[in-house]
N, C-alpha and C positions, 0 to 999 in steps of 0.2 A: 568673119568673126574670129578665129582662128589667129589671125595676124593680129589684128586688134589685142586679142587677151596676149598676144607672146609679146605686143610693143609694150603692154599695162605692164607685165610683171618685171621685162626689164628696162623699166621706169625710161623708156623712150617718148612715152606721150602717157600724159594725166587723167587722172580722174580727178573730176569739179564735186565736191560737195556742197550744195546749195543748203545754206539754211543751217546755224552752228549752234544749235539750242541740245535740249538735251537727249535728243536723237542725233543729227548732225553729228553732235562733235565727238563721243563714243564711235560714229561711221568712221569718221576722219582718220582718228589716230588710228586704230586699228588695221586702215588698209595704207596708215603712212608708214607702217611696219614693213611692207611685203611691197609697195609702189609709191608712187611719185603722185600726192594729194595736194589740191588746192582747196583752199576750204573759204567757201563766199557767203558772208553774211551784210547783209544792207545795215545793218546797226553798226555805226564806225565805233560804239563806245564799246561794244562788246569785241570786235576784233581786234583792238587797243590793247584791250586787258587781255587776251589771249596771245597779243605780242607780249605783253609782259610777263609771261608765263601764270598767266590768273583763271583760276578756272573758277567760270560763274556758276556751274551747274553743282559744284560738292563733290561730284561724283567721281572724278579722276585724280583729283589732285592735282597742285600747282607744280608742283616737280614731273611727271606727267605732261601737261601742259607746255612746260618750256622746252621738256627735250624729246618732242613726238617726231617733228620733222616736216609737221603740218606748213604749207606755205598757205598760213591768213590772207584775205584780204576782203576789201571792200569795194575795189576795183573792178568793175564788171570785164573790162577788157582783160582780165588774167582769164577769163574763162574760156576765151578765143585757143589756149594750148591744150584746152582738154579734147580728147573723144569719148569720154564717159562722164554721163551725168548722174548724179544721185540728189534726187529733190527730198529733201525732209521739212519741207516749212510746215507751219502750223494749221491747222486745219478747222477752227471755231464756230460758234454757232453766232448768226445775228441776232436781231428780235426778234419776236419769234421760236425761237428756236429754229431757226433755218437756216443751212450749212450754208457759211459765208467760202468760197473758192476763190477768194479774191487773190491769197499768196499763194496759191497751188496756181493761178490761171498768169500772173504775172512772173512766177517762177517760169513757165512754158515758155512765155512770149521771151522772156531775157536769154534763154539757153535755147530757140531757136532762132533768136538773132544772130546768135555766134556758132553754133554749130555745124559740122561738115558732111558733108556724104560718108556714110559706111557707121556714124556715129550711134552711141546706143543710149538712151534716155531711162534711166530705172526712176519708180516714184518709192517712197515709201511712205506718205503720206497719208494718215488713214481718210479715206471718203468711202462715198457710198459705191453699191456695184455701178457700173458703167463708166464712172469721171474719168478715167485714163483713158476709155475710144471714146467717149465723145464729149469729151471738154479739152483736156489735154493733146491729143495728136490732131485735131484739126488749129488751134495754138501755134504748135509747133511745127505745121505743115505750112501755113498762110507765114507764118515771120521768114522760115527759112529756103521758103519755094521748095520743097524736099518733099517727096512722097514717102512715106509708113509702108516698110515693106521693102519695097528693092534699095532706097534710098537711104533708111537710116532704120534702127528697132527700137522696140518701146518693150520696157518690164514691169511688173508692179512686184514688190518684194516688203509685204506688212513690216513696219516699227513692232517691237515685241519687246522694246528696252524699260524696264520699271524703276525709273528713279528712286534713287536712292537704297535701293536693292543690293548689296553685295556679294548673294548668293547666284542670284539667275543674270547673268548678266549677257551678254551679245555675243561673247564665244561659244555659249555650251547651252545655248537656245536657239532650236532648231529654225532655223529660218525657210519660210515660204518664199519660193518663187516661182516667177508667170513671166510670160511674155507674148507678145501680139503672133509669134510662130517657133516653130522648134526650135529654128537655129537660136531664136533669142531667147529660150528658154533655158537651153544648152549653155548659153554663153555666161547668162543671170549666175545660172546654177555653179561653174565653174570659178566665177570673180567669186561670190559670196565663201564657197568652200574653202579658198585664201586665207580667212578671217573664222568662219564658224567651225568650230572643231566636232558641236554637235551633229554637224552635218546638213544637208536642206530636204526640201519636201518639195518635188514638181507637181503647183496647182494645175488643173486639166486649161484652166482657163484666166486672163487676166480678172473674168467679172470673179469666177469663183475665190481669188486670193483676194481680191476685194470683198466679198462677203464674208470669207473667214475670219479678217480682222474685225468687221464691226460686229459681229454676233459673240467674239471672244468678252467683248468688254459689255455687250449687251448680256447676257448670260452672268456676267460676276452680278453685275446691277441687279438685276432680277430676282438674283438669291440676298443678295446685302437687303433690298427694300421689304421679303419677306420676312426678315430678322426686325428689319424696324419696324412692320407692323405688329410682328408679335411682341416687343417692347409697346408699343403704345400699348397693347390690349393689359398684356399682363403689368401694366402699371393701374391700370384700371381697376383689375383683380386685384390689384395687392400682392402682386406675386415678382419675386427677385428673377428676373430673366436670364440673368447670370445662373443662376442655380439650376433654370429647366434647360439651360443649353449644357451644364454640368451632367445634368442627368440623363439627356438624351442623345449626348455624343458618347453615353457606353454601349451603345449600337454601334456594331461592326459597318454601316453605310450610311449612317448619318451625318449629313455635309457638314463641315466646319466652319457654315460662315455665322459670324456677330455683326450685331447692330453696328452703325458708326457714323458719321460724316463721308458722303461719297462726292468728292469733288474730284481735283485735280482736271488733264487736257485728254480725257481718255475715257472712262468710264464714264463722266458725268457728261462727255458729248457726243459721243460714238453712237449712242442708241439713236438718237435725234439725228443721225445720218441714215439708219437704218429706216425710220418710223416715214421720212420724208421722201425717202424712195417707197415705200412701201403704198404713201398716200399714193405718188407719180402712179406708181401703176394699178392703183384701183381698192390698194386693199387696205383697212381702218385698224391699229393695232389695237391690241386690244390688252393684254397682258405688259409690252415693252412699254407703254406709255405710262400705265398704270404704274408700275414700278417706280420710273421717272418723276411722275408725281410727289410718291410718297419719300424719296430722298431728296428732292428737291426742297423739301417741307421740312426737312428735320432740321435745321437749322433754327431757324421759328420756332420748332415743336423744342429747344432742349432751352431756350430764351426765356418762351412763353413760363415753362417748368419754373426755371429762376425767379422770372417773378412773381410767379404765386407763393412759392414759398418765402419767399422775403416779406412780403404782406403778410403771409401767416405768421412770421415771428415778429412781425412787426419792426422789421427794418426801415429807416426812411429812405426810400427810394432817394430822396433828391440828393440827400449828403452820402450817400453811401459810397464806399470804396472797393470795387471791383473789380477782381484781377485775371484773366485770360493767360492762360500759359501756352502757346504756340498758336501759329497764323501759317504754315507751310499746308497742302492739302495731306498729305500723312508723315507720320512721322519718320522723323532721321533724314529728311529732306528738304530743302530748299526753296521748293517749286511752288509759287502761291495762286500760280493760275485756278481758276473756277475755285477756289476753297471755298468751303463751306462754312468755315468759322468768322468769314466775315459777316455771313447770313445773321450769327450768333447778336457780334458787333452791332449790326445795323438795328435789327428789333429790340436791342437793349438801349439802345440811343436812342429810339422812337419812344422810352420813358423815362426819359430824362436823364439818364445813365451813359455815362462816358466811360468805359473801362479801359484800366492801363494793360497793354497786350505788349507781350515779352516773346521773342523769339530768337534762340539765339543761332539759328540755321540761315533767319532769313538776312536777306542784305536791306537796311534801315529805308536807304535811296527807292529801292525799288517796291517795297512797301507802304512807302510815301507816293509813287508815281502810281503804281496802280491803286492802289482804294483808300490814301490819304490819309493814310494810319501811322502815326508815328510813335514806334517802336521805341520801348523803357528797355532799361536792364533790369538782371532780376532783382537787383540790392530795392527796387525802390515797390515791389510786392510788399509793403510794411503796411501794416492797421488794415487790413482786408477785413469789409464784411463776408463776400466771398470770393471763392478761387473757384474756376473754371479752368479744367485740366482739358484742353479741347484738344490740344493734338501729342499723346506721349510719346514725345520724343525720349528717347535713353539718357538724359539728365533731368526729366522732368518723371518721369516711369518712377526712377532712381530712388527721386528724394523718399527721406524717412518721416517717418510720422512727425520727430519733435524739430522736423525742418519746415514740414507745412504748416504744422500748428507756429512757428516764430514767426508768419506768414501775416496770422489774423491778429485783431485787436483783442485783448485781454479782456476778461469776465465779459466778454459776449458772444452772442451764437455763433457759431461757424459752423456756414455753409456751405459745401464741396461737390461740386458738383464735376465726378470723373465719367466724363462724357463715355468713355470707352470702356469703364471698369477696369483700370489696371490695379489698383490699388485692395489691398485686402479691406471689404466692407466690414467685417467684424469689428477690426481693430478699431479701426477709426469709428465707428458708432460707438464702443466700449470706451472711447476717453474727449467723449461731449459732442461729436463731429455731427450734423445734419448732413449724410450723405445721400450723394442720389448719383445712377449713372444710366445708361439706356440699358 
């Protein structure tokens, strides 16, 4: 292991990064600072644009991108010069809710096609406890006739990158790592330290760095969803939720989480990795599911809100003009997987309501390919009965009152519904606004 990391550093043989999304490609560059990175993605369109110095993720920047040093490709035979692997493909739920392994099991099979004796395999991939001994190294053991152990090492080392985040980013967050035995732990620990300035944390066990990461994201879930049941309730009371979370975060140990939209490739599927190992082995959640429910629902539950009050002021639903201000899962970001404000979308179509959805993080193509939305600019938010502020983004946060109000149609009601509460409710109720947020 020892030679291995002394050929890495002086870029005699490669590390492969499998999977150039927005785990990957943060890996990539980072370790194309200090070694010699091939970066493999099966999507030729997105390796295209990253030959062209384009970065699809937001996160790095296109200047970034063209002078990393990354060698892209889509070529699987480039992976034949690596002896380190780092799998980051994505990890999503099927029907069901049941962990689909389909690019984590076919990532296996491809980088133990090519892979050599002495070689080291890291996932970061979040799955449930177990996937890496018993999905992944028997994979990678039948493709490459190689035995786990004397033959080649396997690590698991959790994703903990937050898109669109530019405070906690992949240097100065301490990173987990495992491996199937010391030496491979030692070795994890040592690559990753190249890169993390915070330093690393040696898990006892590969299941336990597998468990750490799906309980981190299960754990936010669980506190967001009890934000959102206390918004249902207290809208029931009549009571501004904003205000009691005002009043009861002057306690020295009062968590800070608010209601919201819980989407994204993380939080909203991480628990459902957890809940499904948990059935495997006998035991029925009871709390993490529950949780999962009631975010899963909020999308519905902030629709359903819209159109009752449109009835109540007697808006015509059929002609009416509806405007959506972001589609990324949070804001300042990009990334539209699992968002929740399609949920929004979908239940407002099911009453005859087509809203114009504006985003200007997201890329138009890719919002068309996955949920067939085609994305306005903001110029054409004009004669709005209402605005739906579903993801504040920082030019949406921004706008001033007599920029929303130039939004709506003239001498009639306006409806505003800021999903997250960024905006001061006083004001805007004080100069005609029917506001409402969770």
């Amino acid at each position: 292991m020892e030679r291995l990391f002394e050929n890495i550093k002086s870029r005699q043989t490669a590390i492969a990064v499998i999977g150039l999304g927005y785990v990957g490609l943060p890996i990539a560059v980072a370790f194309a600072q200090r070694t010699k990175v091939i970066g493999f993605d099966v999507n030729v369109r997105k390796v295209e644009g990253y030959l062209r110095g384009k970065d699809a993720t937001g996160d790095l920047g296109d200047e970034t991108i063209a002078n990393c040093g990354v060698e892209f490709t889509s070529d699987p035979e480039r992976l034949s010069e690596a002896d380190c692997f780092i799998v980051t493909v994505p990890t999503p739920v099927s029907s069901g809710n049941v962990p689909d392994l389909q690019f984590v099991r076919n990532a296996s099979k491809l980088v133990g096609s090519v892979m050599r004796r002495g070689a080291v395999v890291i996932y970061e991939s979040t799955v449930y406890p177990g996937v890496t001994d018993e999905v992944c190294v028997p994979l990678l053991e039948s493709e490459s006739g190689l035995v786990c152990g004397p033959d080649f090492k396997v690590g698991y080392s959790p994703e903990r990158i937050n898109p669109g985040d530019k405070q906690h980013r992949l240097e100065n967050i301490v990173k987990i790592v495992s491996g199937n035995d010391r030496e491979a732990v030692e070795f994890v620990a040592k690559l990753y330290e190249l890169i993390v300035h915070a330093g690393v944390h040696r898990a006892e066990s590969i299941k336990v760095a597998e468990a750490a990461k799906v309980i981190e994201n299960a754990q936010r879930d669980i506190n967001i969803a009890f934000m959102n049941e206390l918004s249902m309730l207290f809208h029931e009371m009549d009571i501004d939720t904003n205000a009691v979370l005002q009043a009861a975060g002057t306690k020295w140990n009062f968590l800070p989480f608010r209601p919201g939209l819980v989407g994204g490739h993380c939080i909203g599927i991480d628990p459902y990795y957890l809940t499904y190992k948990a059935e495997d082995a006998g035991y029925h959640s009871k709390i993490i599911l529950a949780g999962r429910h009631i975010n899963d629902g909020m999308g519905k539950y902030v629709a359903q809100n819209i159109i009752k009050r449109m009835v109540r002021l007697q808006v015509d639903l059929k002609h009416s003009r509806v405007g959506v201000l972001g589609l990324s899962f949070k804001e300042d970001c990009r990334d539209i997987r699992n968002s929740k404000v399609i949920d929004i979308i979908r239940e407002l179509e099911d009453y005859g309501i087509t809203p114009l959805v504006a985003d200007p993080f997201v890329d138009p193509q890719e919002a068309y390919e996955e949920y067939g939305i085609e994305l306005c600019e903001m110029d054409a938010m004009r004669e709005l009965d209402v605005m739906v502020l579903a993801v504040p983004h920082r030019d949406f946060a921004g706008l001033h009152l007599h920029e929303v109000e130039a939004m709506f149609r003239k001498d009639q009601a306006k409806l505003l519904f800021d999903v997250k509460g960024v905006y001061p409710r006083s004001r805007f109720e004080n100069n005609g606004f029917h506001y409402w947020s969770l």
